[in-house]
mmCIF file as gemmi writes it, N, C-alpha and C atoms, coordinates in Angstrom:
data_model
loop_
_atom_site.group_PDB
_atom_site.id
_atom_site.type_symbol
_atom_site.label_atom_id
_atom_site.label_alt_id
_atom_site.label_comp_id
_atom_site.label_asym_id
_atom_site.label_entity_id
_atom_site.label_seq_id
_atom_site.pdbx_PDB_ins_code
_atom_site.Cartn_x
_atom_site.Cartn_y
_atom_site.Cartn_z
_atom_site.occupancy
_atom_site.B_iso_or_equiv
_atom_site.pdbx_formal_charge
_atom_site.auth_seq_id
_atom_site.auth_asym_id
_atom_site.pdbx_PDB_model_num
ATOM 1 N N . UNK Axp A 1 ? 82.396 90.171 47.943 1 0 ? 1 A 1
ATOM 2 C CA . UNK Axp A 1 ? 83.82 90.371 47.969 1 0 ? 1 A 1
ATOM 3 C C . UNK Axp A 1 ? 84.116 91.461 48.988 1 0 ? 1 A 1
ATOM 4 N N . UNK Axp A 2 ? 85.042 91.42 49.864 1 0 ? 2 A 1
ATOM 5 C CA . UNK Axp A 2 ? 85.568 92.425 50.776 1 0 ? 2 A 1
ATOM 6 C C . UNK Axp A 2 ? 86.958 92.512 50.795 1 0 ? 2 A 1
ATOM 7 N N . UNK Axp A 3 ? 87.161 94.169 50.982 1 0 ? 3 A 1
ATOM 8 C CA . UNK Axp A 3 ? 88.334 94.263 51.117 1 0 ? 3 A 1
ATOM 9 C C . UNK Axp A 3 ? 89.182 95.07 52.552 1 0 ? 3 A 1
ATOM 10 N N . UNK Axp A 4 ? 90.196 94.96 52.277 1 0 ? 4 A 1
ATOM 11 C CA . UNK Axp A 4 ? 91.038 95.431 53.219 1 0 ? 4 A 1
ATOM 12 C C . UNK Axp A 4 ? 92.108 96.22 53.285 1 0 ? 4 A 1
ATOM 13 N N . UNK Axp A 5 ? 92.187 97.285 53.756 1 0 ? 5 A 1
ATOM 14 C CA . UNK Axp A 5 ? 93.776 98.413 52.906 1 0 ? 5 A 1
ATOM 15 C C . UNK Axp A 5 ? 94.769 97.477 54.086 1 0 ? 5 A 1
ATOM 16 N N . UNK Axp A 6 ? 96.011 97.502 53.234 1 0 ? 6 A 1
ATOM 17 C CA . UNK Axp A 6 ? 97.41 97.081 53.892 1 0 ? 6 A 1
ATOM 18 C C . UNK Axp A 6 ? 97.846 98.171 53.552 1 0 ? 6 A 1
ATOM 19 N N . UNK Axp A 7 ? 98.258 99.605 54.064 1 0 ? 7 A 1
ATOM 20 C CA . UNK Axp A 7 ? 99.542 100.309 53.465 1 0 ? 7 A 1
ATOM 21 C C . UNK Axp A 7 ? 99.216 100.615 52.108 1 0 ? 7 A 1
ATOM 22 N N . UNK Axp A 8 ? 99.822 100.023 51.635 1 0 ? 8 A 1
ATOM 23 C CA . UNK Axp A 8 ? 100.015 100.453 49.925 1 0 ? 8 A 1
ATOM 24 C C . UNK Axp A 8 ? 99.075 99.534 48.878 1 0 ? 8 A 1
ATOM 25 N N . UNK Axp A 9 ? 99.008 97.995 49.559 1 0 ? 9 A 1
ATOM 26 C CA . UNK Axp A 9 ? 98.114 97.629 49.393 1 0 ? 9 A 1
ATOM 27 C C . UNK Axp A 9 ? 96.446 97.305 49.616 1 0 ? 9 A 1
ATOM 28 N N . UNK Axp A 10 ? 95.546 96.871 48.907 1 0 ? 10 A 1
ATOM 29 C CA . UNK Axp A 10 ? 94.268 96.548 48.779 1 0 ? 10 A 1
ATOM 30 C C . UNK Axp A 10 ? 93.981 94.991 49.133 1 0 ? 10 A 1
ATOM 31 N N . UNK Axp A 11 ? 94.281 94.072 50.125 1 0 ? 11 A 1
ATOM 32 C CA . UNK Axp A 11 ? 93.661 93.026 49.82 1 0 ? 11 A 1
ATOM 33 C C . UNK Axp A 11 ? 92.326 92.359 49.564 1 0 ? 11 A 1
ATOM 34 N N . UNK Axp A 12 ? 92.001 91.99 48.333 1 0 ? 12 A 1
ATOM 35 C CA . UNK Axp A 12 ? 90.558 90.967 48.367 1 0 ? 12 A 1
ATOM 36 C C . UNK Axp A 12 ? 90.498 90.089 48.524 1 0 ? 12 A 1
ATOM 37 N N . UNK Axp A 13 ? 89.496 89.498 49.057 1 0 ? 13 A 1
ATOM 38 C CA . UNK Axp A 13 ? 88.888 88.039 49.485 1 0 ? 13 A 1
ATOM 39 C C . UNK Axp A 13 ? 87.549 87.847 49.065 1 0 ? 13 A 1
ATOM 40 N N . UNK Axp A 14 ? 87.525 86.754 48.99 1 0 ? 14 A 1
ATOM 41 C CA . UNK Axp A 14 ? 86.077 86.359 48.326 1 0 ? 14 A 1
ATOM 42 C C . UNK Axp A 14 ? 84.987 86.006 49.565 1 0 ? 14 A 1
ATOM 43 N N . UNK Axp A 15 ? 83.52 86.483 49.769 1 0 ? 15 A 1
ATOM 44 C CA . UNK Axp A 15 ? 82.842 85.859 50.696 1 0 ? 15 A 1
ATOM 45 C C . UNK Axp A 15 ? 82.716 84.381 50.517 1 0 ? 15 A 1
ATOM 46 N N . UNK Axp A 16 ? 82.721 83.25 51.758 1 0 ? 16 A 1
ATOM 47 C CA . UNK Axp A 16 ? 81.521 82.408 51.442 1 0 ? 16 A 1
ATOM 48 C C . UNK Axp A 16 ? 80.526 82.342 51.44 1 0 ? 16 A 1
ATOM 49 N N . UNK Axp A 17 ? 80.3 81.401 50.187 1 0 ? 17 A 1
ATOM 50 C CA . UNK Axp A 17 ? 78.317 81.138 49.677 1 0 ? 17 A 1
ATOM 51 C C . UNK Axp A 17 ? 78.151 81.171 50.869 1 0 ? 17 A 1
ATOM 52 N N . UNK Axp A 18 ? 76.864 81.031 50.891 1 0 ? 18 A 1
ATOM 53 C CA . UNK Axp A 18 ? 75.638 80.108 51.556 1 0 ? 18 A 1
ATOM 54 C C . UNK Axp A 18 ? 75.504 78.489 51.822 1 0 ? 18 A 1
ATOM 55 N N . UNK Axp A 19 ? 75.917 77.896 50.583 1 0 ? 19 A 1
ATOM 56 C CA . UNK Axp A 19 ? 75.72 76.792 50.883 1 0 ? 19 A 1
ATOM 57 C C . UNK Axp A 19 ? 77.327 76.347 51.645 1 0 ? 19 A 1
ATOM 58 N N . UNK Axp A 20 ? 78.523 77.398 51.074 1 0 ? 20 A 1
ATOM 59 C CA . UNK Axp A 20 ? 79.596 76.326 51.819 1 0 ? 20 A 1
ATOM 60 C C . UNK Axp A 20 ? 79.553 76.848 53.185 1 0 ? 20 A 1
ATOM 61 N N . UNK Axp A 21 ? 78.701 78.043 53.67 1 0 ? 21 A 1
ATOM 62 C CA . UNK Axp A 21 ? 78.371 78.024 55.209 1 0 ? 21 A 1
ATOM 63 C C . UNK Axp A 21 ? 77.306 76.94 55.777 1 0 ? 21 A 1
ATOM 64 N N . UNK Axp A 22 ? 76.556 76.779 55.342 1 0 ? 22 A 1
ATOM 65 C CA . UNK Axp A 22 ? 75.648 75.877 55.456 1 0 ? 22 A 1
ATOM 66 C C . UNK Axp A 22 ? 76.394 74.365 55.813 1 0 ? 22 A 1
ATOM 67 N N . UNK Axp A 23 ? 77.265 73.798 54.549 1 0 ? 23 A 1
ATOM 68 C CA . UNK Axp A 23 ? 77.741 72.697 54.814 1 0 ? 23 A 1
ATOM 69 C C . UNK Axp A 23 ? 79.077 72.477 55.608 1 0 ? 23 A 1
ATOM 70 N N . UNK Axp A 24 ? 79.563 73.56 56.485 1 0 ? 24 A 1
ATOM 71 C CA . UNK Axp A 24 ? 80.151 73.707 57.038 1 0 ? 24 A 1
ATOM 72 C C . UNK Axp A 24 ? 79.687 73.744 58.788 1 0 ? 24 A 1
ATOM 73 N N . UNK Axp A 25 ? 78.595 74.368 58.836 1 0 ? 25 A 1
ATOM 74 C CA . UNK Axp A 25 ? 77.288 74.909 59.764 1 0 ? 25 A 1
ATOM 75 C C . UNK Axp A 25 ? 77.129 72.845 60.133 1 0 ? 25 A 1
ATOM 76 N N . UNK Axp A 26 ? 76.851 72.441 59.296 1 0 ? 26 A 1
ATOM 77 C CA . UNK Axp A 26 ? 76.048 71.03 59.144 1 0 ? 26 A 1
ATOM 78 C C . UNK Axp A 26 ? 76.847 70.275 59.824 1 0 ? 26 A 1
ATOM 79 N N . UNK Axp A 27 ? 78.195 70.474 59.593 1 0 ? 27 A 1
ATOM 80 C CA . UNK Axp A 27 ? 79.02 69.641 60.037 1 0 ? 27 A 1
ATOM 81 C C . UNK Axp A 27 ? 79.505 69.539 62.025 1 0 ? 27 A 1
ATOM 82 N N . UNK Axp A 28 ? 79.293 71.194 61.711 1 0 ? 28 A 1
ATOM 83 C CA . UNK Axp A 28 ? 79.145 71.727 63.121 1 0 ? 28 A 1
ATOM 84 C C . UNK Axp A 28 ? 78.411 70.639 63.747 1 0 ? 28 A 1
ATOM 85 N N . UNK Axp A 29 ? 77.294 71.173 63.709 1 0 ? 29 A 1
ATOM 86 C CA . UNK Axp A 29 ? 75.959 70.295 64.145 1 0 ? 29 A 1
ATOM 87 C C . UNK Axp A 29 ? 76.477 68.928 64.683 1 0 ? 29 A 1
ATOM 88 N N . UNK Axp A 30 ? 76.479 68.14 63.034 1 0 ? 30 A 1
ATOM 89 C CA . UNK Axp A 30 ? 77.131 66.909 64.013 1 0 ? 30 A 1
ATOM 90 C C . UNK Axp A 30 ? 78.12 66.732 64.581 1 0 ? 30 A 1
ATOM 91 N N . UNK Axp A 31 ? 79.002 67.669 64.421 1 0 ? 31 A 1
ATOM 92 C CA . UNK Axp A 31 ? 80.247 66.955 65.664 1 0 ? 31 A 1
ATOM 93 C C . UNK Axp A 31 ? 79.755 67.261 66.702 1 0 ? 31 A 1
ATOM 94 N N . UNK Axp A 32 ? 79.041 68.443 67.567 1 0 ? 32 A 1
ATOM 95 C CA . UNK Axp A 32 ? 78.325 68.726 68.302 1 0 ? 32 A 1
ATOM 96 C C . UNK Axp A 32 ? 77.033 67.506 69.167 1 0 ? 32 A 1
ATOM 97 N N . UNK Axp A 33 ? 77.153 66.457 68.206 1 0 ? 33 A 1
ATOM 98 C CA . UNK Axp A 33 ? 76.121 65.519 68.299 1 0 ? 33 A 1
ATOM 99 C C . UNK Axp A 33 ? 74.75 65.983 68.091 1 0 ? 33 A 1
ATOM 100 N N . UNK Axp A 34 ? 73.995 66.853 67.12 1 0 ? 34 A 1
ATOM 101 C CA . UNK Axp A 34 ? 73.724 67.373 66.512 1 0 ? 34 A 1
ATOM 102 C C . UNK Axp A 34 ? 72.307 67.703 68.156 1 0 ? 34 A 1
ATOM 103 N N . UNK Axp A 35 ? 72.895 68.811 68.281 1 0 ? 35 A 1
ATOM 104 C CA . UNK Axp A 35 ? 72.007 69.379 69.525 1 0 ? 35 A 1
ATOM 105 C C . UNK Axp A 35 ? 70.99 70.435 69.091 1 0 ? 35 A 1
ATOM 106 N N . UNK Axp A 36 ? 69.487 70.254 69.305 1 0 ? 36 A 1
ATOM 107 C CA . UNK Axp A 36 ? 68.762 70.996 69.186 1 0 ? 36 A 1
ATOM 108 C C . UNK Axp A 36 ? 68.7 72.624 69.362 1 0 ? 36 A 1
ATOM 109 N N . UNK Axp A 37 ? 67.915 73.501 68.539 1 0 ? 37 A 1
ATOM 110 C CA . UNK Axp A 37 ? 67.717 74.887 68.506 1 0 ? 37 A 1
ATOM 111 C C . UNK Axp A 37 ? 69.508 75.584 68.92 1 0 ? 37 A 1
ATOM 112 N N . UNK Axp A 38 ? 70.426 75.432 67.976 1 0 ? 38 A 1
ATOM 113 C CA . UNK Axp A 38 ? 71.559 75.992 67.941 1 0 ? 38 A 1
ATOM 114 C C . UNK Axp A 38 ? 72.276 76.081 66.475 1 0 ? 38 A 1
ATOM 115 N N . UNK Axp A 39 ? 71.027 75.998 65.779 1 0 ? 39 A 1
ATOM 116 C CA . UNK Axp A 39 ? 71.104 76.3 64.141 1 0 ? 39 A 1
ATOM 117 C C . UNK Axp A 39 ? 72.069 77.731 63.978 1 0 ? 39 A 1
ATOM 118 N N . UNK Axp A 40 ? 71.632 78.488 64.725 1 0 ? 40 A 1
ATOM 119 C CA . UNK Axp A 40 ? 72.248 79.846 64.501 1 0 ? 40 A 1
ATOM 120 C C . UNK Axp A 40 ? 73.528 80 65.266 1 0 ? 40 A 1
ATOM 121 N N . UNK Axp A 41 ? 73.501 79.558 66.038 1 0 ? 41 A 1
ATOM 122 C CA . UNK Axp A 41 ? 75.209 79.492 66.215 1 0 ? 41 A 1
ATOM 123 C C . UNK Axp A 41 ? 75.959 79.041 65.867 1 0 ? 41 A 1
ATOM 124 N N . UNK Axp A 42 ? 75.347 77.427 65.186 1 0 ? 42 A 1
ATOM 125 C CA . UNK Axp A 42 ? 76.173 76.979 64.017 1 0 ? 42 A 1
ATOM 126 C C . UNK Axp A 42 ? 76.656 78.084 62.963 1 0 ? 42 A 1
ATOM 127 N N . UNK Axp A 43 ? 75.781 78.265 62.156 1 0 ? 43 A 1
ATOM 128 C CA . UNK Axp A 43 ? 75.219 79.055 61.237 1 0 ? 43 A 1
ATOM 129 C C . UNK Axp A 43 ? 76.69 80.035 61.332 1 0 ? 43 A 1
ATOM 130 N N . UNK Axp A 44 ? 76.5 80.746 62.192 1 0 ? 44 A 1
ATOM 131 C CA . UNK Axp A 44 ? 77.36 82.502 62.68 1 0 ? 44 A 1
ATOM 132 C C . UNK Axp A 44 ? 79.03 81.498 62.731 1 0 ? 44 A 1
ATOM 133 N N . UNK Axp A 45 ? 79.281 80.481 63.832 1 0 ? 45 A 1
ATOM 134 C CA . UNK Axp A 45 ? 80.826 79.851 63.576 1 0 ? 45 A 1
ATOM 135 C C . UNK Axp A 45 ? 81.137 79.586 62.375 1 0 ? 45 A 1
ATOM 136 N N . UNK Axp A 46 ? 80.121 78.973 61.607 1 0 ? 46 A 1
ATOM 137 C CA . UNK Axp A 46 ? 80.755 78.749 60.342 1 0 ? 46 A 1
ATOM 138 C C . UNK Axp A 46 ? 81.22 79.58 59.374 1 0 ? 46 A 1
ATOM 139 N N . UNK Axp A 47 ? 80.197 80.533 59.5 1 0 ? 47 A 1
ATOM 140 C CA . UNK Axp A 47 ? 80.592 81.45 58.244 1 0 ? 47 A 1
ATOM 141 C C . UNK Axp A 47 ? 82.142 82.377 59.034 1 0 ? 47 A 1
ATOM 142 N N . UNK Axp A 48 ? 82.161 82.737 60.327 1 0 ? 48 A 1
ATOM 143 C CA . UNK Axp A 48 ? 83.482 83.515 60.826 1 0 ? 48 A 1
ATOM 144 C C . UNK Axp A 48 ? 84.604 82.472 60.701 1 0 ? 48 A 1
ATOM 145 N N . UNK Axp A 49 ? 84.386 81.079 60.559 1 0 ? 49 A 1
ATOM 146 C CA . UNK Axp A 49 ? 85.358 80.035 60.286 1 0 ? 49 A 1
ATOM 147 C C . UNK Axp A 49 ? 85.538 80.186 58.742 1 0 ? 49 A 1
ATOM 148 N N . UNK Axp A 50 ? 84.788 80.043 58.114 1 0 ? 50 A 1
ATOM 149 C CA . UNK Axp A 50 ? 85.068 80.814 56.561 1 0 ? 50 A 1
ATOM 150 C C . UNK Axp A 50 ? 85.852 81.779 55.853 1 0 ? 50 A 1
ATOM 151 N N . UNK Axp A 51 ? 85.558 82.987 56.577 1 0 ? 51 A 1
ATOM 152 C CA . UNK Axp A 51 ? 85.724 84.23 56.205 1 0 ? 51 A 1
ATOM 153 C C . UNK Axp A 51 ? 86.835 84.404 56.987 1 0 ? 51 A 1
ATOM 154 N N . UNK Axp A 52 ? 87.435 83.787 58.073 1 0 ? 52 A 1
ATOM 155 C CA . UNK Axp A 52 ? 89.005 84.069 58.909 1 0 ? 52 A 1
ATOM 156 C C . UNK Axp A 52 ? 89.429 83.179 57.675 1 0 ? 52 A 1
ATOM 157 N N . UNK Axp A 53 ? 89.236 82.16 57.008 1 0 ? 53 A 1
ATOM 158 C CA . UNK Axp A 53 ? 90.002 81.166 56.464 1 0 ? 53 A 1
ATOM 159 C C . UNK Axp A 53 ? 90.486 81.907 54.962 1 0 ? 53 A 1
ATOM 160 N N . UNK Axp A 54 ? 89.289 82.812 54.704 1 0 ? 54 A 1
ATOM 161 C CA . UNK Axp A 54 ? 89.311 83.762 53.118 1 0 ? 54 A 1
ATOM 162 C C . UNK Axp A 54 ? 90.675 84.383 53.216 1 0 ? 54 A 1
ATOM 163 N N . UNK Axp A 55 ? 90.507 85.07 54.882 1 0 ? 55 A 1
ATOM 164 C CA . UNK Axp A 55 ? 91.166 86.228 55.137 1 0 ? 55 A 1
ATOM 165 C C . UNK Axp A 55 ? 93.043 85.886 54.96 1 0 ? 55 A 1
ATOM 166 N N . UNK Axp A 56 ? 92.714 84.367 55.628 1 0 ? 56 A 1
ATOM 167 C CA . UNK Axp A 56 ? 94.801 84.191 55.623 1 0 ? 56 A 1
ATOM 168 C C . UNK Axp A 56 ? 95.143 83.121 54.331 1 0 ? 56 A 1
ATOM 169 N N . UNK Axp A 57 ? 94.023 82.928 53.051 1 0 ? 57 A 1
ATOM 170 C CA . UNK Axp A 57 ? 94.359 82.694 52.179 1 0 ? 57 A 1
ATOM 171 C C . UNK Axp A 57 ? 95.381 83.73 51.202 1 0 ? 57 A 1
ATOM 172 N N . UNK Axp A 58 ? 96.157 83.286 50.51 1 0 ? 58 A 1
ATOM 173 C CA . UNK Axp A 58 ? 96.83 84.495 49.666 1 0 ? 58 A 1
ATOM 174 C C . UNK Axp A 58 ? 96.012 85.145 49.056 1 0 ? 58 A 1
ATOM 175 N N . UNK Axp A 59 ? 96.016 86.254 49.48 1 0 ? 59 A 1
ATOM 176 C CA . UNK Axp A 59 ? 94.761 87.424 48.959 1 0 ? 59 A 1
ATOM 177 C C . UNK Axp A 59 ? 95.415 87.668 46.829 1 0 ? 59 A 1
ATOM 178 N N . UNK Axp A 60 ? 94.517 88.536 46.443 1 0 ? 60 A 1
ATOM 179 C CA . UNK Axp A 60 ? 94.346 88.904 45.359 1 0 ? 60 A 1
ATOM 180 C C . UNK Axp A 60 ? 94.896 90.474 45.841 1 0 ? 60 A 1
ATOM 181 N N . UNK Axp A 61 ? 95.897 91.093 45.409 1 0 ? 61 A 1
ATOM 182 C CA . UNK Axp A 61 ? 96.651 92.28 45.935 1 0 ? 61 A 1
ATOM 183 C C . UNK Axp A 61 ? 96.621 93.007 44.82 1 0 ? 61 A 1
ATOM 184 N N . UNK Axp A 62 ? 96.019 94.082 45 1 0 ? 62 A 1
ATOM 185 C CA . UNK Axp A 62 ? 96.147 95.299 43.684 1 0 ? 62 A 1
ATOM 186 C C . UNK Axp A 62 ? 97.233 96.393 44.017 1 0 ? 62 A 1
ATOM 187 N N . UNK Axp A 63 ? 97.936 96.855 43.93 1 0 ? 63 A 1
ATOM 188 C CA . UNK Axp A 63 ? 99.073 97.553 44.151 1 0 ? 63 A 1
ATOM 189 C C . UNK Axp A 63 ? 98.671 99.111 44.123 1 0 ? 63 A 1
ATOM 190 N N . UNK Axp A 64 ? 98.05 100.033 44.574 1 0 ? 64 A 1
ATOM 191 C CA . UNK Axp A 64 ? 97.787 101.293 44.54 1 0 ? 64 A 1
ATOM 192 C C . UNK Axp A 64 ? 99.159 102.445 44.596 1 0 ? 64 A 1
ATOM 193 N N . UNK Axp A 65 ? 100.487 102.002 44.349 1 0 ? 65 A 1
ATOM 194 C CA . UNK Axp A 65 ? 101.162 103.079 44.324 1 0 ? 65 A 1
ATOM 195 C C . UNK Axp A 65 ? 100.775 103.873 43.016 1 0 ? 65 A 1
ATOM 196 N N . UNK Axp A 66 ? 101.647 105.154 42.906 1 0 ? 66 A 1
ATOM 197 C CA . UNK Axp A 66 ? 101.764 105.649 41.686 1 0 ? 66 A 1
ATOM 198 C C . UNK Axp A 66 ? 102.507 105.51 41.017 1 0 ? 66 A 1
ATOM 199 N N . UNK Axp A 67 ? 102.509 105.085 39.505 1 0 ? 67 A 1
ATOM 200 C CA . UNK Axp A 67 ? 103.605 104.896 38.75 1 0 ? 67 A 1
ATOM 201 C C . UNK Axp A 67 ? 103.755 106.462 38.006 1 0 ? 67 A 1
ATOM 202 N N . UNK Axp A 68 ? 105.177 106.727 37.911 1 0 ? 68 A 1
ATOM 203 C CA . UNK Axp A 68 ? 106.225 107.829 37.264 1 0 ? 68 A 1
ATOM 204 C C . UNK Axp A 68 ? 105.165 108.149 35.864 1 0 ? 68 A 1
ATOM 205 N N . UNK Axp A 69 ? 104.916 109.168 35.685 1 0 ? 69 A 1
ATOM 206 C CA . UNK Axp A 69 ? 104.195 108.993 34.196 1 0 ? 69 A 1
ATOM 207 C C . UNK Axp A 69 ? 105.733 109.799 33.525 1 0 ? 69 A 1
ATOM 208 N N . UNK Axp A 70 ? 105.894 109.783 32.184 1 0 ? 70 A 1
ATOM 209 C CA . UNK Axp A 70 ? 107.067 110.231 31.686 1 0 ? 70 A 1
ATOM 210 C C . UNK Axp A 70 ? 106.3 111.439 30.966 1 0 ? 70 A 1
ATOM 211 N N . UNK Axp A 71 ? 107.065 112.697 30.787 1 0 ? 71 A 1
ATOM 212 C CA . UNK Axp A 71 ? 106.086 113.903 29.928 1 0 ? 71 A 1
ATOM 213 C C . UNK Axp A 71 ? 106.38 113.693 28.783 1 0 ? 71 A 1
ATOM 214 N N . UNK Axp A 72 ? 105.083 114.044 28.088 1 0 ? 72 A 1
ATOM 215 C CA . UNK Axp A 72 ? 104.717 114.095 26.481 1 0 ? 72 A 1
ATOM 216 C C . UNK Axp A 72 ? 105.609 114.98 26.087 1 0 ? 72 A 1
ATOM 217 N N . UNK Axp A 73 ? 106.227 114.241 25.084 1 0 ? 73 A 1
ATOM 218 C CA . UNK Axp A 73 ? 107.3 114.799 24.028 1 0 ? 73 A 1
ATOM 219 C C . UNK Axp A 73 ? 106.786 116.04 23.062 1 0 ? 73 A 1
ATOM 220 N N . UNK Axp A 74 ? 106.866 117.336 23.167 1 0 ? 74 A 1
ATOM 221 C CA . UNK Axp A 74 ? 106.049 118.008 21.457 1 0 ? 74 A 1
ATOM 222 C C . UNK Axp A 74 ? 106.821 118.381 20.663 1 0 ? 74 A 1
């Protein structure tokens, strides 16, 4: 999981697995017409095709302002 400060906010995103880089990587490959010893560049597009895709999904936003506490009554 990684995150990111916005301002006031925290956005998270989730990494992708392995395998949905992989089957993403794979696909590479063949549209590529599946060209020898370029496993790893597959490999590296896919997962930055992933992880840009995490990034402009609607994040999970935790709100870090401070809320007003009210004082204890005695």
């Amino acid at each position: 999981m990684a995150q990111r400060h916005n301002g006031s906010n925290i956005q998270v995103f989730v990494r992708p697995t392995d395998d949905q880089i992989a089957e993403l990587a794979h696909l590479i490959w063949h549209y590529e017409n599946q060209p020898e010893g370029k496993a790893m560049d597959h490999w590296l597009a896919a997962e930055q095709t992933l992880m840009r895709e995490a990034e402009n999904q609607t994040p999970l936003v935790a709100r870090t302002r401070k809320r007003k506490r009210s004082r204890p009554t005695t």
